[in-house]
KOLRO-54412 format. One record per residue (C-alpha): x, y, z. Coordinates in steps of 0.2 Angstrom, whole numbers, padded with zeros to 4 digits, always signed. Example, Ala and Ser with C-alpha at 12.3 -4.5 7.8 and 13.67 -1.06 7.14 Angstrom:
+0062-0022+0039
+0068-0005+0036
***
This chain:
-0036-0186-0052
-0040-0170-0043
-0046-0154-0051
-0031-0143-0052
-0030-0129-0041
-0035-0111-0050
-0019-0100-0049
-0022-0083-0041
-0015-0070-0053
-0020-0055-0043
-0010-0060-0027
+0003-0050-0020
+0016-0062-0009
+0013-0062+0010
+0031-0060+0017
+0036-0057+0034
+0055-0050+0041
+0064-0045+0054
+0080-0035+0056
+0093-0049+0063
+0104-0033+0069
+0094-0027+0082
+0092-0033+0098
+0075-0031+0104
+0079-0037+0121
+0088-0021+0124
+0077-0011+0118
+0069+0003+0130
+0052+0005+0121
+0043-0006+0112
+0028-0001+0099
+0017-0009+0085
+0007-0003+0072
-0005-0013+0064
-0014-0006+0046
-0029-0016+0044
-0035-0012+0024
-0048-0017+0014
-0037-0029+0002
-0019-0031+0015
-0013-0030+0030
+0003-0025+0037
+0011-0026+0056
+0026-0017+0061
+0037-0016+0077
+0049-0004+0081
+0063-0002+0093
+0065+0014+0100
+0060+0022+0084
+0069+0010+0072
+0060-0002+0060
+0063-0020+0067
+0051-0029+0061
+0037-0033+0050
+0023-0044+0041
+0010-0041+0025
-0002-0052+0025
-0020-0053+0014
-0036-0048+0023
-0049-0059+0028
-0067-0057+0030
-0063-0056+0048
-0054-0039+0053
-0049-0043+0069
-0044-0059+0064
-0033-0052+0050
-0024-0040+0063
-0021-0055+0075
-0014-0066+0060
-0003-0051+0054
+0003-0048+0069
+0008-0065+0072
+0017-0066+0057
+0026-0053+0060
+0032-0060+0080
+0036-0077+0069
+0050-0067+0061
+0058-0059+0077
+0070-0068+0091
+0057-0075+0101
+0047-0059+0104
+0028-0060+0110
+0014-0049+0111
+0016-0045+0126
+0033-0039+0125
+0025-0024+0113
+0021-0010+0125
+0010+0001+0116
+0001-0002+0098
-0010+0008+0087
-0021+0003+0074
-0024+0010+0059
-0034+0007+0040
-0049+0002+0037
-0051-0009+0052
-0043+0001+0065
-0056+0002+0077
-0057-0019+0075
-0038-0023+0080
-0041-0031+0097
-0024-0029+0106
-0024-0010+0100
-0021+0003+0115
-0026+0017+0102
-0033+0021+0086
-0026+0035+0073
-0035+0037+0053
-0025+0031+0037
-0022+0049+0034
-0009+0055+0049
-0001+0036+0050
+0003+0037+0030
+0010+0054+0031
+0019+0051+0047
+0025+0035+0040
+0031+0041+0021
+0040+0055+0034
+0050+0040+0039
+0053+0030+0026
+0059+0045+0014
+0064+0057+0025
+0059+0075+0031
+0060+0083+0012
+0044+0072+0007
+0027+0084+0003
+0015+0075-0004
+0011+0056-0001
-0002+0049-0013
-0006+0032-0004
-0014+0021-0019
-0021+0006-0005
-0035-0008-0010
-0051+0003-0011
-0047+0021-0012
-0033+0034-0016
-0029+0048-0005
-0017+0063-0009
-0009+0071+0009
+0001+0087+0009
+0013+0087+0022
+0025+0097+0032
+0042+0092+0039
+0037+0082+0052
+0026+0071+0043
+0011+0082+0050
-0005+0081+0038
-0007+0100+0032
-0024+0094+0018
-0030+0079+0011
-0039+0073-0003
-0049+0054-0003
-0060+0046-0018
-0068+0030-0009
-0081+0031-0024
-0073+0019-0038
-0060+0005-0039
-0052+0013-0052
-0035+0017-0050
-0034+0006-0034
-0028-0010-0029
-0042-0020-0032
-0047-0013-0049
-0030-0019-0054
-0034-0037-0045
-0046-0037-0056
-0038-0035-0072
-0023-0047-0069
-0034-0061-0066
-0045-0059-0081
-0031-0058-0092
-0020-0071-0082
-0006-0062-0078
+0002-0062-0061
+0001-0048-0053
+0018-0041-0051
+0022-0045-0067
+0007-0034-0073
+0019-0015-0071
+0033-0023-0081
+0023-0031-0096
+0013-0014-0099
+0029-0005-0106
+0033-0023-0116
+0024-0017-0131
+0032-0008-0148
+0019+0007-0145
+0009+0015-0133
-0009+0009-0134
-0024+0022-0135
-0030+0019-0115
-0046+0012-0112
-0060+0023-0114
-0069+0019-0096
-0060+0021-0080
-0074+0009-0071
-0065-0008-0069
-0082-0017-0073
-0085-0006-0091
-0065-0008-0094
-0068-0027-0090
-0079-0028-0103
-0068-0016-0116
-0052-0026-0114
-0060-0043-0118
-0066-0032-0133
-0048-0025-0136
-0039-0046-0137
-0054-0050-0147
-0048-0035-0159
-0030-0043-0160
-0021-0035-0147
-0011-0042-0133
-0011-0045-0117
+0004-0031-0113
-0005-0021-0125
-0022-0023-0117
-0012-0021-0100
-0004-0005-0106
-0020+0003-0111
-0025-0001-0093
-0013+0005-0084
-0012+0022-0094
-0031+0025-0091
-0029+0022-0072
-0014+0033-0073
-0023+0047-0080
-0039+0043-0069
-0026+0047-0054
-0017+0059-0060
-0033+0071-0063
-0038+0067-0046
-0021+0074-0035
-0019+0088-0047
-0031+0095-0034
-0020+0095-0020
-0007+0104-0029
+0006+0090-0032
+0022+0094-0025
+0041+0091-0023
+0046+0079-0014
+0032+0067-0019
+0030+0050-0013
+0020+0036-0018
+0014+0022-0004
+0002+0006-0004
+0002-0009-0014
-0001+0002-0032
+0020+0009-0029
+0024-0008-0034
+0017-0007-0050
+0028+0003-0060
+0015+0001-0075
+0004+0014-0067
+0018+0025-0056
+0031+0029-0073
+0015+0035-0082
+0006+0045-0067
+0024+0055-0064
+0025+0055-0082
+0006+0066-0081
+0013+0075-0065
+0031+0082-0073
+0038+0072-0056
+0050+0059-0050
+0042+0051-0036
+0055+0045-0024
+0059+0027-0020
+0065+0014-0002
+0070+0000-0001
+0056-0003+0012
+0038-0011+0007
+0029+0003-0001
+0012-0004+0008
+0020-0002+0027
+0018+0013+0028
+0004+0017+0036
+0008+0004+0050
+0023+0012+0053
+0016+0028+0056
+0005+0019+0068
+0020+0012+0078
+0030+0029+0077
+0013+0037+0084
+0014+0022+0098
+0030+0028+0102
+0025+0044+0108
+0008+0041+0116
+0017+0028+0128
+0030+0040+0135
+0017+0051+0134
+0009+0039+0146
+0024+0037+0155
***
């Protein structure tokens, strides 16, 4: 009988869509964005401006690899649109300069804050993007223009991958690790280390002490709450205030950090993690008739 497969607790679900109410076919310009991170990947294509559609996909060793698959994802879910069909597309992320059908490529920085312009609307401020590797607080203006930033690239802590981490050694899927942090009777002291290898080592310490998984989950996420929040308290934190990347989806961490901030963050119904590939397309839209 063969060795049954080891489940992957810190996986996110790929998922790809397309919006079946528009018809691309008629569409006057045409643009991608592709958001190459260290953990995810995300395509988007837009219509003449409008979200159409779209693709998150896990990122391989291979960056340009992982832009061609994400991108292919996301054509899969369309009406028969193809590559070539997209007129203009910028990269963006960790691996921007490695997306081999880009015609341009723009930092993390401008395509988050033009993106979170977007998907939340002119009102939005500050943008903390919480992405696989690092955090980054943006002020913006009206126009989704970047006005100061603020990046840590030092330390997993607080990012996506530190919480990978902590999902699989305790065994809990992923998205069920924001929920299951506030099902406990009391709030948890938070962990004493915000290093994901020290607080590795002081949660097994913590379940050995009797506690349980949503409490040892709890204490996590309030450490890496805090760990943030001390962080974009330098940028002056303010009103609106979004929060984009695959962190957003944890409400473990998100409830505590506005809880530290004094602030609602606002919320979409659009993935939290596209926003940086959106930007990228809504920036391709205006270098091509700019090209024009």
């Amino acid at each position: 009988m063969a060795e049954e497969e080891k489940k992957e607790f810190w996986r996110w679900t790929e998922t790809n869509w397309a919006n079946k109410d528009i018809d691309w076919r008629k569409g006057k310009t045409i643009t991608g964005g592709v958001d190459v991170g260290s953990v995810s990947s995300q395509a988007v294509i837009m219509v003449d401006g409008q979200l159409y559609a779209s693709a998150n996909t896990r990122t391989g060793y291979n960056s340009p690899q992982s832009a061609v698959n994400v991108m292919n994802w996301a054509l899969e879910a369309t009406d028969g649109m193809k590559l070539e069909d997209i007129k203009f597309t910028v990269g963006t992320g960790y691996g921007r300069v490695k997306v081999p059908f880009s015609n341009k490529a723009i930092t993390e920085i401008a395509c988050h804050a033009r993106g979170a312009n977007y998907m939340y609307g002119p009102s939005v401020r500050t943008v903390m993007d919480m992405g696989g590797q690092d955090l980054k607080a943006i002020r913006t203006d009206d126009k989704g223009k970047v006005l100061n930033f603020l990046m840590n690239e030092k330390c997993a802590a607080g990012t996506g991958r530190g919480m990978e981490v902590i999902a699989d050694l305790l065994q809990v899927p992923i998205v069920e690790v924001g929920e299951r942090s506030f099902d406990v009777d009391k709030e948890p002291p938070p962990v004493s280390t915000t290093c994901v290898l020290f607080a590795k080592a002081e949660m097994l310490g913590l379940l050995k002490k009797g506690y349980s998984v949503n409490q040892a989950l709890a204490a996590y996420c309030s450490a890496m709450s805090y760990r943030v929040f001390t962080m974009i308290r330098e940028v002056d934190v303010v009103e609106d205030f979004v929060i984009t990347g695959g962190i957003a989806k944890n409400r473990g961490i998100v409830e505590r950090l506005e809880g530290h901030l004094g602030l609602k963050s606002l919320k979409t119904e659009v993935d939290y993690q596209l926003a940086g590939a959106i930007g990228a397309a809504l920036f391709g839209r205006v270098l091509y008739e700019k090209q024009k």
